[in-house]
C-alpha positions as CSV (number, residue, x, y, z in Angstrom):
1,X,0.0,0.0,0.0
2,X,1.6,3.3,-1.3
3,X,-1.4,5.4,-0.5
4,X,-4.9,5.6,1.2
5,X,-7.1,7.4,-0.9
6,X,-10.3,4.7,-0.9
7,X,-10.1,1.9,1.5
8,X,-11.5,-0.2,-1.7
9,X,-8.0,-0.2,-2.6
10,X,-7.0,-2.4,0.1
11,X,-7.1,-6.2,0.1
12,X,-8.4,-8.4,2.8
13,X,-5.3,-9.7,3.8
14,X,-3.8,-6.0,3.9
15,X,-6.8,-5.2,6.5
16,X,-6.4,-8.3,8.2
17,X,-2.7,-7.7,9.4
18,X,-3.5,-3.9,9.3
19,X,-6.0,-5.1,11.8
20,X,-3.5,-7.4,13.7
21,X,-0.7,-4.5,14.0
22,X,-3.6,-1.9,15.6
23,X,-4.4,-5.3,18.0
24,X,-0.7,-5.4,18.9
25,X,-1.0,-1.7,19.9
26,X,-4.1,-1.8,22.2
27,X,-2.6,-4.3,24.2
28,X,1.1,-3.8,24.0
29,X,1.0,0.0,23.4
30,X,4.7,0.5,24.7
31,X,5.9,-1.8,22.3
32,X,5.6,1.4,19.7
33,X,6.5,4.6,21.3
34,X,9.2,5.0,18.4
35,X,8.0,3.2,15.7
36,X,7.4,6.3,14.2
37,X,10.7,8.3,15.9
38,X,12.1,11.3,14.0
39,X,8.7,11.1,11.1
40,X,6.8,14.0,10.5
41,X,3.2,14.0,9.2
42,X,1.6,16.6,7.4
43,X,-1.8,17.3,8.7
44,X,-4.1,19.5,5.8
45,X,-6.9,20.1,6.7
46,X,-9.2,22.0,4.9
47,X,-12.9,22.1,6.1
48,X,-13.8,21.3,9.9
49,X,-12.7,18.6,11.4
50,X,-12.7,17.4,15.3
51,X,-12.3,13.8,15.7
52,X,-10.3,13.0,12.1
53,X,-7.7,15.6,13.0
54,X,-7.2,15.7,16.6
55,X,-7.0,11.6,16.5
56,X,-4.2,11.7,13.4
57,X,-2.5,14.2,15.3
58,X,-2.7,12.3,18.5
59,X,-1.5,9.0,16.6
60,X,1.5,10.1,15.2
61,X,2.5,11.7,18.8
62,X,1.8,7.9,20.8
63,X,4.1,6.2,18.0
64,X,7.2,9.0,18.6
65,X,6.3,11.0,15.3
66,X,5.9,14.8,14.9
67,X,2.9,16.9,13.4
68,X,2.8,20.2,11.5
69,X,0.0,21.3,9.4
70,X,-3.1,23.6,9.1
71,X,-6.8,23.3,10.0
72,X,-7.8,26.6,7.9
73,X,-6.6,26.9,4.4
74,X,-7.3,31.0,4.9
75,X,-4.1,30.8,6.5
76,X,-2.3,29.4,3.6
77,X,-1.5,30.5,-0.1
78,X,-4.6,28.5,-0.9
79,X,-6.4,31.7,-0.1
80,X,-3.6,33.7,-2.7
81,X,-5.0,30.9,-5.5
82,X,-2.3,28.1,-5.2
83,X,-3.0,24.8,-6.3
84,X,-3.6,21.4,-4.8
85,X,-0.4,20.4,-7.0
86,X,1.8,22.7,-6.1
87,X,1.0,22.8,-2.2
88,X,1.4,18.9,-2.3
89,X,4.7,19.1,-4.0
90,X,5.9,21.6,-1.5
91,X,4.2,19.9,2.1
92,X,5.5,16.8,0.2
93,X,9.3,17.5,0.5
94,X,8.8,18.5,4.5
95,X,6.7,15.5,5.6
96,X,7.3,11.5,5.2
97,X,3.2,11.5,5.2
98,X,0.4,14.1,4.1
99,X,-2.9,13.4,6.0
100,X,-5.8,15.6,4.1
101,X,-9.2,16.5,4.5
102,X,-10.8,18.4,1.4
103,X,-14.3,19.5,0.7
104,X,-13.7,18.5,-3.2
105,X,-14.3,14.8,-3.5
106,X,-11.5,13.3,-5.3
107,X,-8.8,15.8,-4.1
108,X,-7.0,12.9,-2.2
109,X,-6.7,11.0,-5.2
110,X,-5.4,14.5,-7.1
111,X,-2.7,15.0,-4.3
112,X,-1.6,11.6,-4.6
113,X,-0.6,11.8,-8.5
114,X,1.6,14.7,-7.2
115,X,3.1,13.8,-3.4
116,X,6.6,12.1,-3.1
117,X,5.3,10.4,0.0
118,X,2.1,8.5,1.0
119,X,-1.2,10.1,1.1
120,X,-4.0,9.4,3.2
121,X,-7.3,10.5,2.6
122,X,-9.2,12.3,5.5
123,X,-12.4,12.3,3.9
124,X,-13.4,14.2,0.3
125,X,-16.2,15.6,0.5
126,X,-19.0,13.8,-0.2
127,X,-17.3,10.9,-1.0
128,X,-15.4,8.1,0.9
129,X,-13.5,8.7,4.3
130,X,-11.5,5.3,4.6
131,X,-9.8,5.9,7.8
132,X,-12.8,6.4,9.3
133,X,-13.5,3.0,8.1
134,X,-10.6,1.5,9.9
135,X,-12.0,3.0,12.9
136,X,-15.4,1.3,12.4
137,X,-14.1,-1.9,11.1
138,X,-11.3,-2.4,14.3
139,X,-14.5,-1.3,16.8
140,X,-16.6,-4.1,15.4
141,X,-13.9,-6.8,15.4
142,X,-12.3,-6.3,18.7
143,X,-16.3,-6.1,20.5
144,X,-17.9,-8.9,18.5
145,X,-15.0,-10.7,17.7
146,X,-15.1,-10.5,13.5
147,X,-17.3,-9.0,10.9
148,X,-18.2,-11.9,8.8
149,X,-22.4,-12.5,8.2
150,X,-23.2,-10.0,9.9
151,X,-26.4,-7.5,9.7
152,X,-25.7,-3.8,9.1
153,X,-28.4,-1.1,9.3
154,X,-26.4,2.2,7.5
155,X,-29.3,5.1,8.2
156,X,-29.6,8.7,7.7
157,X,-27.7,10.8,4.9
158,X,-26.6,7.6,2.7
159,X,-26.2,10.4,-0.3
160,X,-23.4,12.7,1.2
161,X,-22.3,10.5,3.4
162,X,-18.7,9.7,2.8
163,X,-18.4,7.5,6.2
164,X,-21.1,5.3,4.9
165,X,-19.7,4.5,1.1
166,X,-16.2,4.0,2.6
167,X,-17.7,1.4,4.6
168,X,-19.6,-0.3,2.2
169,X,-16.5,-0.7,0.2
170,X,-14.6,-2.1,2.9
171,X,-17.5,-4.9,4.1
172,X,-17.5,-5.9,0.3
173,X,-14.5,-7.8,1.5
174,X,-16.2,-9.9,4.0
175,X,-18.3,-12.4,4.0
176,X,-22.6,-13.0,4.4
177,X,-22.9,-8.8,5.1
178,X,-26.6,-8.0,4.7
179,X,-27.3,-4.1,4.3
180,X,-29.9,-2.4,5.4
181,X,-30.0,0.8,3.8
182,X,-32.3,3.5,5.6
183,X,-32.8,6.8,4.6
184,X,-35.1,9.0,2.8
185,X,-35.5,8.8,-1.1
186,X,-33.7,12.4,-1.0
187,X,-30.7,11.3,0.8
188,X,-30.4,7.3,-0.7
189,X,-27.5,5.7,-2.0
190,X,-25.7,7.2,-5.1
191,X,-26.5,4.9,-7.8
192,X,-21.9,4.5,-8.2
193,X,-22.4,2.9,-4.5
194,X,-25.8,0.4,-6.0
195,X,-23.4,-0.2,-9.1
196,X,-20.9,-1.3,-6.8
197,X,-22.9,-3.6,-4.1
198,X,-24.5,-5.1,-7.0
199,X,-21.2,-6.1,-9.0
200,X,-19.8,-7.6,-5.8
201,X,-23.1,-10.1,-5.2
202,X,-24.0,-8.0,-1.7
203,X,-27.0,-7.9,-0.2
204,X,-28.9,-5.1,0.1
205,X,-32.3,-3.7,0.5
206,X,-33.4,0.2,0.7
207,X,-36.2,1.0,3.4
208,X,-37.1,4.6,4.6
209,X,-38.2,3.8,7.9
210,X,-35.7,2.6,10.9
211,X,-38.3,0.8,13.5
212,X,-39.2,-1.7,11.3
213,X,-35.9,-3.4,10.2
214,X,-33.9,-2.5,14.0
215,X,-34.8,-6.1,15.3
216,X,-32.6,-7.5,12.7
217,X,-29.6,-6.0,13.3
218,X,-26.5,-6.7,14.5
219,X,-24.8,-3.3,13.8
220,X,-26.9,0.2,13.6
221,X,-24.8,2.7,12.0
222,X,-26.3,6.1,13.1
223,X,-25.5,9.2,10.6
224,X,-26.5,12.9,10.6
225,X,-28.0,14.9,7.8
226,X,-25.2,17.0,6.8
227,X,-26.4,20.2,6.3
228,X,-22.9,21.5,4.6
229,X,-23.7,19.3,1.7
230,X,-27.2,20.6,1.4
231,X,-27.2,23.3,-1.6
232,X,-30.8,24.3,-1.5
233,X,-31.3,25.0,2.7
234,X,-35.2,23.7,2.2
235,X,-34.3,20.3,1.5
236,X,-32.3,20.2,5.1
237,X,-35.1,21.2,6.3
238,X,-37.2,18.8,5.2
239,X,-34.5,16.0,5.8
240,X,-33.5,17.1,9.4
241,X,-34.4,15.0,12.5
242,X,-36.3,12.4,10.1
243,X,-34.4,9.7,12.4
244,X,-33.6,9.8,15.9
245,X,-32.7,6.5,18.1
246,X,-34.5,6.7,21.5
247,X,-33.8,4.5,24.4
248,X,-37.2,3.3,23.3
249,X,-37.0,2.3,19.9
250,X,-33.6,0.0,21.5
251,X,-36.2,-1.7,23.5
252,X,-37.2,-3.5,20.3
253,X,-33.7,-4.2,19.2
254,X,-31.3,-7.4,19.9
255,X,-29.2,-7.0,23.4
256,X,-25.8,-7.1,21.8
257,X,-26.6,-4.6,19.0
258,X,-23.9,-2.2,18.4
259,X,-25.2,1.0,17.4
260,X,-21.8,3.2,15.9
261,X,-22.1,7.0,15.0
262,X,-18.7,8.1,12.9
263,X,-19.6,11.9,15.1
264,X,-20.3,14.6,15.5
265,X,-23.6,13.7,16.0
266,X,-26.5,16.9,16.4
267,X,-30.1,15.4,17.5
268,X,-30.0,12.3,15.5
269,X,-29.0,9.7,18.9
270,X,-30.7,10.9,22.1
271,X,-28.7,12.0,25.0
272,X,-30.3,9.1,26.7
273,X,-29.0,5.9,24.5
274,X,-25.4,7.3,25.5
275,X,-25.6,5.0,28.7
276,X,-26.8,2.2,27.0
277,X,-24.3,-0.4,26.9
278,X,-24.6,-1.5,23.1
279,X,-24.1,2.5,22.4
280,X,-20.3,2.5,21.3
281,X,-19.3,5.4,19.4
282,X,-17.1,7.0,21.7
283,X,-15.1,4.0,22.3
284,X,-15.4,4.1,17.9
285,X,-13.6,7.1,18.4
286,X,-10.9,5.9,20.6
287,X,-10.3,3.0,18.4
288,X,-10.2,4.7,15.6
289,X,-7.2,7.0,17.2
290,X,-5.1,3.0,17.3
291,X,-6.2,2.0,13.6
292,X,-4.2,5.4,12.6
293,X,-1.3,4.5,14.6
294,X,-1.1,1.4,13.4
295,X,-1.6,3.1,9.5
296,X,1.2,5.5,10.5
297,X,3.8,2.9,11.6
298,X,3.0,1.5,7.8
299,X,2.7,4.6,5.7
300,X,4.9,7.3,7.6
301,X,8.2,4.6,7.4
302,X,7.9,4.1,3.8
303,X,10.6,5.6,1.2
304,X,10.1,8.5,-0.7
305,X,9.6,8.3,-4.2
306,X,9.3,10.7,-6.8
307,X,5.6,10.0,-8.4
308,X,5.7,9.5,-12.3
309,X,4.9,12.1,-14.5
310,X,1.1,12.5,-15.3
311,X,-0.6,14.3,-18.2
312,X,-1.6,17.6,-18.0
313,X,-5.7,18.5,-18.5
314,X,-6.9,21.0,-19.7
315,X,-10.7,20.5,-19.5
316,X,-12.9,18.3,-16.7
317,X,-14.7,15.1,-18.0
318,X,-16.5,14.9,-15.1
319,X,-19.9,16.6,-14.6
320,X,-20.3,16.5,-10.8
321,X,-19.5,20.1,-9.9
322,X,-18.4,18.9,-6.6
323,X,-15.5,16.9,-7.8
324,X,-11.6,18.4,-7.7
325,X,-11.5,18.3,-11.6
326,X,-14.0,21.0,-11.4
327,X,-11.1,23.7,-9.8
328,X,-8.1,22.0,-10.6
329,X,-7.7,22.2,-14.7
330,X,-4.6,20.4,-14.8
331,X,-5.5,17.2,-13.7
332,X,-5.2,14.6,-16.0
333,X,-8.9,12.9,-17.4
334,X,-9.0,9.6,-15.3
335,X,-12.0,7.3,-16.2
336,X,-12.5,3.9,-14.0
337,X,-15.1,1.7,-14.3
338,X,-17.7,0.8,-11.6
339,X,-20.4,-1.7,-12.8
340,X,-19.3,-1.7,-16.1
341,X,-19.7,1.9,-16.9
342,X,-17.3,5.0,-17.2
343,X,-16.9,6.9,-14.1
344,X,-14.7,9.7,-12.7
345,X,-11.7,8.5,-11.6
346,X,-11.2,11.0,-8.6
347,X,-14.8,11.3,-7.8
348,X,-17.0,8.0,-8.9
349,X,-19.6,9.9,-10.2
350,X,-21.2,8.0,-13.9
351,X,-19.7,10.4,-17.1
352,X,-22.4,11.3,-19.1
């Protein structure tokens, strides 16, 4: 693994000794004071970030490495019009690891075609935030003991939620995973994340209500409706506090349940579930802080190398005015497939 820009990338039996080295951690944390001694990460952040940034940050300090970086691009030459490519080249030749977080969805997978060290993606956007999934993935394995055949419930903003496709990708690598997918026909699955559940044989059904389907559960993954990715303010209003989990509604569902939230959360999980014992998502949060260290020890040791040259664009083929290809001209026109059909490389959105 050179990069983390979409945790699709990864194999199984990458995640499985990823898995094993953030195991080794938890219970032997000493063990890796220095693993990361005399590395330096470079932490961009670019839109709002709590948990993401203050638990990469936190990492990299418990394995012996060091941490510069921003959490407010006004205070860089981003704001003076510099580009994605050359403030990777240049953060790129301080750092042995760039950690960013960009309201453009593809702009990890930009910076990586640039950086001369490893990348990891700390969410884009809309998109996929796969470090979040290692947080998710290590909670559910180290309290139930694996993640094979299991029953997840993914409710709330399934459209914008960049949590919720990351994870998706990364069950697609177990086995028996039965989705639940509930949300309102506003905020549903894009059809990309439908291409891909049905080219990977998963199992999946879409349902708008939450009470029916909770006693056949084994996971409830609790997400808010993001109202920054709202462009007309009357559909969040409309969407807003459509689900909220009440100690009640748990009476109904099974007693070892784990109902996850990647946070912040804003009235979407009463105050009251918090001290219900299949409520984890603060101990998601601490987990997720030993899946990055464990990522660091990998990513931050690795060489540098100089990336290979790429072409230069000079238009966007993708339509989705979301996606980095929309700002940055230069990037070259990458085209994937999902499904069988042509999509965005950076931002998995279908070209039309």
């Amino acid at each position: 693994m050179r990069h983390l820009i979409d945790f699709g990338d990864l194999t199984r039996a990458e995640w499985d000794s990823l898995y094993q080295r953030c195991s080794d951690i938890m219970d032997h944390p000493a063990d890796f004071m220095d693993a990361c001694r005399g590395r330096v990460m470079a932490s961009l952040f670019y839109e709002p970030s709590t948990r993401t940034n203050f638990s990469f940050q936190t990492a990299m300090l418990r394995v012996g490495g060091t941490v510069f970086g921003f959490a407010d691009p006004k205070s860089t030459s981003t704001a003076k019009g510099e580009t994605l490519k050359d403030t990777i080249k240049m953060v790129s030749g301080y750092a042995d690891v760039v950690v960013m977080r960009n309201p453009k969805e593809g702009a990890a997978k930009a910076a990586s075609l640039y950086s001369d060290v490893p990348v990891i993606n700390a969410g884009d956007g809309g998109h996929m935030h796969p470090t979040q999934t290692t947080a998710d993935l290590t909670t559910i394995t180290r309290l139930r003991g694996g993640v094979d055949g299991l029953s997840v419930g993914l409710c709330g903003d399934l459209k914008n939620g960049r949590t919720v496709h990351s994870l998706i990708k990364a069950l697609a690598k177990f086995k028996g995973i039965k989705f639940f997918l509930i949300a309102p026909r506003e905020l549903a699955v894009p059809e990309y994340m439908r291409a891909f559940m049905r080219e990977n044989d998963m199992w999946f059904t879409e349902v708008t209500g939450l009470e029916a389907v909770i006693p056949q559960l084994d996971v409830l993954y609790m997400t808010r409706i993001q109202r920054e990715r709202f462009v007309d303010p009357l559909e969040y209003e409309r969407c807003k506090g459509i689900y909220v989990l009440t100690r009640r509604k748990l009476d109904r569902a099974r007693k070892d349940l784990l109902v996850m939230h990647p946070l912040p959360r804003v009235d979407e999980i009463s105050i009251d579930v918090d001290d219900d014992p299949r409520a984890v998502y603060f101990d998601q949060a601490r987990y997720g802080m030993y899946a990055r260290m464990a990522l660091l020890t990998d990513l931050a040791n690795q060489e540098r190398k100089k990336p290979d040259p790429v072409e230069i664009g000079t238009k966007p083929v993708c339509s989705n005015p979301n996606c980095i290809t929309q700002t940055e001209l230069y990037l070259p026109p990458l085209v994937k497939q999902n499904g069988g059909v042509d999509c965005c490389a950076y931002c998995d959105k279908e070209l039309r």
